[in-house]
VMD Tcl script that draws the C-alpha trace (Angstrom):
set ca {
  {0.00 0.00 0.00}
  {0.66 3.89 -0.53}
  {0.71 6.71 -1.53}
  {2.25 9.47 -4.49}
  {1.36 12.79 -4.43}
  {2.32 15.82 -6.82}
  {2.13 19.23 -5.32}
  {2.46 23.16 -7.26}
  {4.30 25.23 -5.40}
  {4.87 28.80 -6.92}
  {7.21 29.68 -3.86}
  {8.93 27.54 -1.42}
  {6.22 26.65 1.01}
  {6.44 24.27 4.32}
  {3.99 21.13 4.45}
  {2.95 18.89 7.24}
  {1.81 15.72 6.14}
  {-0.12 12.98 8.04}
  {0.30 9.80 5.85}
  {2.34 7.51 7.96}
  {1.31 4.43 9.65}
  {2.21 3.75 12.89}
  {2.57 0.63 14.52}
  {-0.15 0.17 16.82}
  {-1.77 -3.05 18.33}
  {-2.65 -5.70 15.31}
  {-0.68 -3.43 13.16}
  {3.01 -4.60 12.17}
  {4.87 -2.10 9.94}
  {6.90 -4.81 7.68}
  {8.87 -2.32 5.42}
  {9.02 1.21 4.04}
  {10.10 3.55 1.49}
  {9.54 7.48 1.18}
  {9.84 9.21 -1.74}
  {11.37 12.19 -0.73}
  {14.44 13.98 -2.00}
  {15.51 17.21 -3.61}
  {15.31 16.52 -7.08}
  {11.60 16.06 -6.27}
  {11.20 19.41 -4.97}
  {12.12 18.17 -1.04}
  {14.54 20.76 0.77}
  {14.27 19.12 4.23}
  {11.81 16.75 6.09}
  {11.57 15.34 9.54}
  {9.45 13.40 11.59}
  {7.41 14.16 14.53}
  {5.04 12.18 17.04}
  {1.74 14.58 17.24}
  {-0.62 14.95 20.87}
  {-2.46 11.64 19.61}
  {0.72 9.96 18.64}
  {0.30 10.08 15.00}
  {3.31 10.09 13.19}
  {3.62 13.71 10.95}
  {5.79 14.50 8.29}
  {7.36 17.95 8.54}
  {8.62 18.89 4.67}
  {9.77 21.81 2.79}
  {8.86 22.02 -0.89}
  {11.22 24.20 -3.41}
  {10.77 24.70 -6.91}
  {7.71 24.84 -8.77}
  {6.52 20.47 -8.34}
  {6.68 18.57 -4.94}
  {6.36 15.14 -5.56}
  {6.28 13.31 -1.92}
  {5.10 9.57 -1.33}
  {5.57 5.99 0.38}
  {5.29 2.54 -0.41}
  {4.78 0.07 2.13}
  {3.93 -3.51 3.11}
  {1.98 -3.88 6.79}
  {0.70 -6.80 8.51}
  {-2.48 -6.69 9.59}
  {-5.05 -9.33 10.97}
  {-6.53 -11.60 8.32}
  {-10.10 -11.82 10.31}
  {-12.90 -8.78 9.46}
  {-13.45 -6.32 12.26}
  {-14.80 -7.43 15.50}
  {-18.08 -7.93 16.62}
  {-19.27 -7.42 20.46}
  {-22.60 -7.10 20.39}
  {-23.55 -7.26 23.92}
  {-20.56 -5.06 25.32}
  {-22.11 -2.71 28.21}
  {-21.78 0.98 27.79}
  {-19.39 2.97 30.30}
  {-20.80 5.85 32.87}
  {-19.59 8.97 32.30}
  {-18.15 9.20 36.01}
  {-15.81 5.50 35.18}
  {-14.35 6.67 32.15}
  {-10.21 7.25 32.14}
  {-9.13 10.76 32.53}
  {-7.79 10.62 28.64}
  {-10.84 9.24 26.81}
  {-12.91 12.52 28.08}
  {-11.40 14.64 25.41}
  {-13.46 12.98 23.09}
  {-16.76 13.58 24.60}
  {-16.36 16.98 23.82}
  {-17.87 18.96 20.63}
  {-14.71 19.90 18.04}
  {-14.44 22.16 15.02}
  {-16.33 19.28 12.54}
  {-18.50 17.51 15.10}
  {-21.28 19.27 16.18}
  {-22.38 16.97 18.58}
  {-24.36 19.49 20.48}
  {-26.28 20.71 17.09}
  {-27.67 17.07 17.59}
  {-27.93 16.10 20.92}
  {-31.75 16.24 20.79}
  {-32.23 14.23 18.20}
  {-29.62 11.59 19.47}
  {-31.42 11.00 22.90}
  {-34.74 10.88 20.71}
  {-33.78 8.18 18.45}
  {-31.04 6.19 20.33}
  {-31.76 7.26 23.81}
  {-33.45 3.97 24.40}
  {-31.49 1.59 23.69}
  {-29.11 -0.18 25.94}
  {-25.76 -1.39 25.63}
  {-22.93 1.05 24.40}
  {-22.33 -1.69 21.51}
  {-25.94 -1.20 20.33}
  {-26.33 2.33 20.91}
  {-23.28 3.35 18.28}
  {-24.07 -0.12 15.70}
  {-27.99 1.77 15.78}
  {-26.04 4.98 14.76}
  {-24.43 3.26 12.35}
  {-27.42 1.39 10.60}
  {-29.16 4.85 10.97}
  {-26.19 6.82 9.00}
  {-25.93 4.29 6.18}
  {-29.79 3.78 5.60}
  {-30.57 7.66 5.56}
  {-27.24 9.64 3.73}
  {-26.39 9.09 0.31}
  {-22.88 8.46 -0.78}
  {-21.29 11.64 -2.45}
  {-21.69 14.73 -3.65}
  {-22.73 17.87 -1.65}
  {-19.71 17.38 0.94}
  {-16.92 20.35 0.96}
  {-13.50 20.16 2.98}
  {-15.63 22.46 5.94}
  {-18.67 20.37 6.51}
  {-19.60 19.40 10.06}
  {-21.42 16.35 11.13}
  {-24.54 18.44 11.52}
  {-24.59 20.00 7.95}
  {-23.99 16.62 6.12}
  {-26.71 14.90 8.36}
  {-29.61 17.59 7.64}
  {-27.92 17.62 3.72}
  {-28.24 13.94 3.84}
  {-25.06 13.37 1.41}
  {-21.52 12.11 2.66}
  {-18.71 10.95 1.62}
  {-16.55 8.91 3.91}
  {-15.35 11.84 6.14}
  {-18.84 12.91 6.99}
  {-19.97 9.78 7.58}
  {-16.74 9.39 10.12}
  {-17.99 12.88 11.68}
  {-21.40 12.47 12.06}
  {-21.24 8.70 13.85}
  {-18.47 10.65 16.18}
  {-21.13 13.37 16.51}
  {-24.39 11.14 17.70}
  {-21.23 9.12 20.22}
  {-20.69 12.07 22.15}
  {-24.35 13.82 22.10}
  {-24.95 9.81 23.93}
  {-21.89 10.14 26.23}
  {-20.02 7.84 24.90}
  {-16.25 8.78 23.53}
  {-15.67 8.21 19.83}
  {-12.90 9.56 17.66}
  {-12.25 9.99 13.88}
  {-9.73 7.63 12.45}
  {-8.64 7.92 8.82}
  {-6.71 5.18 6.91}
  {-6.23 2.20 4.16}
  {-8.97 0.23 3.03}
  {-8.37 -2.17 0.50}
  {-11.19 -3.62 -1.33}
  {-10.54 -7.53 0.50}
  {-13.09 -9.55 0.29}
  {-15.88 -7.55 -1.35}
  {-16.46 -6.65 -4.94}
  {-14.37 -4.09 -6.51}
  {-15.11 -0.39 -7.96}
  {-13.72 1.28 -10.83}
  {-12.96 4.63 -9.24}
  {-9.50 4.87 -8.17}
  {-8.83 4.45 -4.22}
  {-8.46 7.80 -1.47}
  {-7.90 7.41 1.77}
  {-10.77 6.27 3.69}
  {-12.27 7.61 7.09}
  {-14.11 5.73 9.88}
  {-14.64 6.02 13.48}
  {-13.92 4.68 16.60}
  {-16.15 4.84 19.95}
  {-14.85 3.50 23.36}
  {-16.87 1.25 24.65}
  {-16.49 -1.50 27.60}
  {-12.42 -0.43 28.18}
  {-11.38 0.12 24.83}
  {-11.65 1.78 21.19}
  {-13.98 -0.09 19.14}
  {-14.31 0.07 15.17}
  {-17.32 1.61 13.27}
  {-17.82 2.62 9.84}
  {-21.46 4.32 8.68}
  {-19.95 4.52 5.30}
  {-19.86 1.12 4.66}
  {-21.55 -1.02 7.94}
  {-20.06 -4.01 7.36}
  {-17.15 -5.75 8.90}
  {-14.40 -5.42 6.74}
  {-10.22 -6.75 6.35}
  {-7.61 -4.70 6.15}
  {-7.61 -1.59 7.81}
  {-4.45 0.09 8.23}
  {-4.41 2.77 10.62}
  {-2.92 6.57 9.60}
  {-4.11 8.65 12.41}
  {-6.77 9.40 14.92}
  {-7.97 12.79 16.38}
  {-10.77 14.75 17.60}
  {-12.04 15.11 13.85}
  {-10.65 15.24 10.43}
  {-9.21 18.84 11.30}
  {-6.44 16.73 13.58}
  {-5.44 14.45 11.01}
  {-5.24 16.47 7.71}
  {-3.48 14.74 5.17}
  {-2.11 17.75 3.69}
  {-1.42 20.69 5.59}
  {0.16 24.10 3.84}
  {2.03 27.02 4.88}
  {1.78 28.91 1.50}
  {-0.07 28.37 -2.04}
  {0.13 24.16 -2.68}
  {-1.85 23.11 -5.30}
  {-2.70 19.22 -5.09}
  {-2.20 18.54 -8.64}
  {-1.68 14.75 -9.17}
  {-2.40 11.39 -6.42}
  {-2.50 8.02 -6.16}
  {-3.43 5.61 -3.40}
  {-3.30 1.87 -2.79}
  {-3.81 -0.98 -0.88}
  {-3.74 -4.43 -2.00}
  {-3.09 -7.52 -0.63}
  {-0.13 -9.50 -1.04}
  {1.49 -12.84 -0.28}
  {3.58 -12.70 3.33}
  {7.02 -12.75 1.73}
  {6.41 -10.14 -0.46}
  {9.39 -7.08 -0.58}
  {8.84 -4.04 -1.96}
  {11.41 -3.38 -5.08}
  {14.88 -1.83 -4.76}
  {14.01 1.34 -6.29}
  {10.52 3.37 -6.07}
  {8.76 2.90 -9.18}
  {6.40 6.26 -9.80}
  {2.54 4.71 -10.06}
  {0.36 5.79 -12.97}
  {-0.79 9.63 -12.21}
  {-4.45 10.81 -12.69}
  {-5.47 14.15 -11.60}
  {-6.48 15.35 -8.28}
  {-10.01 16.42 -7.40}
  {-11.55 19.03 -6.98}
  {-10.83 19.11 -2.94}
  {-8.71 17.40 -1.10}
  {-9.81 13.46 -0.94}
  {-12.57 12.94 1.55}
  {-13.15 8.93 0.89}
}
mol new
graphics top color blue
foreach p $ca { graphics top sphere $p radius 0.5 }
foreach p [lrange $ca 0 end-1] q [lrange $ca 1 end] { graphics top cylinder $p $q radius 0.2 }
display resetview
């Protein structure tokens, strides 16, 4: 899996980029290799472990075309997401000090826009499990895939628009979480298409969420609402605003990308040299899933 993206830069402008996985618990970073250097526009570039401990990639374009990217190969677990339906939502008053954070409202989720409507339709049911896998089923039966969706719209505006892409669905499951008191964070990531049929439009990153329920962070994803193989973790945060793929200091112009994620056979080594992919133009905005 990766990722190659192609920049404009009329001046020399600093980037921070969150496109690095990180290894995390049933996530095994195998091998690596970044394509950056300065005859593709890279001055400098560093590393850095954010507040949520998501890997960033501090980089200063030059010239007029950045080209930055990664290939990688991780390990991941070959079973679909897990399933506890009967786990027991957490009181407010027995939740860790750290968790709290993300029963707050954040600059994409709303959650108090909503909280009426939340208690309303969810407010009844028990079990934390249940509560957010109702959200879910709600999200994905009622909002349309696509269209409508900009790079600044909140959980609240894509519920009452009733289109998403992958982001707002991500925001808006966060959004109902927290109006119900129960923590939930915005994860963004690889999805492969394993196991399910395939679609001609190229791959983006993807977005889904993540709600803690009964000791630990759990995995949703309205967009889709099915278990699924093959998530690779990027980052998590508050909302989408914490994990930006692409962050600029200056005019950068997104003008060319390409992401993958397939699956390959266990001794599998990525090539000695990085081999460009095909380019197709970017869109409009950046990718939202």
């Amino acid at each position: 899996m990766g990722f190659h993206l192609t920049f404009e830069l009329p001046f020399t402008t600093p980037l921070l980029l969150v496109v690095e996985p990180a290894p995390r618990p049933g996530q095994r970073i195998v091998q690596t290799r970044e394509l950056l250097d300065q005859a593709r526009g890279v001055d400098r570039w560093s590393r850095y472990t954010d507040a949520f401990g998501n890997i960033v990639w501090r980089v200063l374009g030059v010239g007029q075309t950045l080209e930055v990217g990664q290939d990688l190969l991780v390990e991941v677990p070959a079973s679909s997401d897990p399933q506890w339906p009967h786990l027991p939502k957490t009181p407010v008053e027995d939740l860790p000090d750290e968790v709290l954070q993300f029963l707050l409202p954040s600059r994409y989720v709303d959650s108090d826009l909503i909280s009426n409507e939340a208690w309303e339709r969810f407010g009844h049911i028990w079990g934390g499990w249940a509560q957010v896998q109702a959200i879910s089923d709600h999200l994905h039966s009622t909002c349309t895939y696509g269209g409508g969706s900009t790079s600044s719209t909140t959980a609240q505006q894509a519920y009452v628009s009733g289109q998403a892409v992958c982001r707002d669905f991500a925001h808006m499951g966060v959004a109902f979480c927290r109006a119900l008191n129960i923590p939930a964070r915005y994860v963004c990531g690889y999805l492969g298409e394993i196991g399910v049929p395939t679609t001609p439009s190229p791959m983006d990153f993807h977005a889904w969420f993540e709600a803690w329920i009964d000791g630990a962070w759990r995995t949703f994803d309205a967009r889709h609402n099915l278990p699924r193989v093959g998530r690779v973790v990027i980052a998590t945060g508050r909302d989408a605003a914490d994990v930006a793929f692409t962050t600029s200091f200056g005019a950068a112009r997104l003008s060319q990308m390409k992401v993958w994620a397939d699956q390959v056979d266990p001794d599998t080594r990525l090539p000695e040299t990085w081999a460009p992919p095909l380019d197709r133009p970017a869109p409009a905005d950046p990718p939202l899933g």
